[in-house]
C-alpha positions in Angstrom: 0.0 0.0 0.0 1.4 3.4 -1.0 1.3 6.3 1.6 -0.6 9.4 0.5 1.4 12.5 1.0 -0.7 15.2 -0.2 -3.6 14.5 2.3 -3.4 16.4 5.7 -5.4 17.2 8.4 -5.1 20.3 10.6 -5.6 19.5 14.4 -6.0 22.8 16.7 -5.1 22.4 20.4 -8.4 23.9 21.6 -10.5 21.1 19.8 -12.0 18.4 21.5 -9.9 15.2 21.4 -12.2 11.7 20.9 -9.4 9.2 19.3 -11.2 6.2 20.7 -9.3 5.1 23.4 -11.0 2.9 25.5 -9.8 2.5 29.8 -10.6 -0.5 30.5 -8.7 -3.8 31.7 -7.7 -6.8 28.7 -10.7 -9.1 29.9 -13.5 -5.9 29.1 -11.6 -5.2 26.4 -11.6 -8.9 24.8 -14.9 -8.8 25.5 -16.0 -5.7 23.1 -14.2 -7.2 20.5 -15.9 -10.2 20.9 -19.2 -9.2 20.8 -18.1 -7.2 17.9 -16.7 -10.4 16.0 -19.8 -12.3 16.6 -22.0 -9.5 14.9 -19.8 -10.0 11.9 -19.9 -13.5 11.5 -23.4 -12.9 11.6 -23.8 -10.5 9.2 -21.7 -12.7 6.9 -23.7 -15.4 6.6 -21.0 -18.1 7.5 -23.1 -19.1 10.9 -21.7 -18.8 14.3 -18.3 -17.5 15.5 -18.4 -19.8 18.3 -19.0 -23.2 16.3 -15.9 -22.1 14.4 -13.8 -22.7 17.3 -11.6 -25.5 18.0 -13.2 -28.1 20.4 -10.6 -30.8 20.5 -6.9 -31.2 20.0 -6.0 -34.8 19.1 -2.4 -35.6 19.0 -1.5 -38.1 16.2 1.6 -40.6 16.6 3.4 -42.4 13.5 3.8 -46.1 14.1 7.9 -47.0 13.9 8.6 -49.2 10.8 
């Protein structure tokens, strides 16, 4: 991707500053963007987020020739 140069934008001191930041701990956090995730998925048509998950590991072992 190739940086644009010739767009600016002019920030005075005096004007309110909203950048998003959120203060909260890792586990709210996670939590937003969960909820957010799961809307996607939704709106995607591919099902559920959570059925997409892994349920199982399973550890497979070559027999010795």
């Amino acid at each position: 991707m190739k940086l644009k140069r010739d767009i600016i934008k002019i920030i005075r001191l005096n004007d309110e500053k909203n950048d998003g930041y959120v203060s909260r701990n890792p586990g709210d956090l996670f939590k937003m963007v969960w909820d957010i995730t799961c809307d996607v998925w939704a709106f995607g048509g591919k099902g559920d987020a959570e059925q997409r998950l892994q349920r199982n590991v399973t550890n497979l072992v070559r027999r010795k020739r």
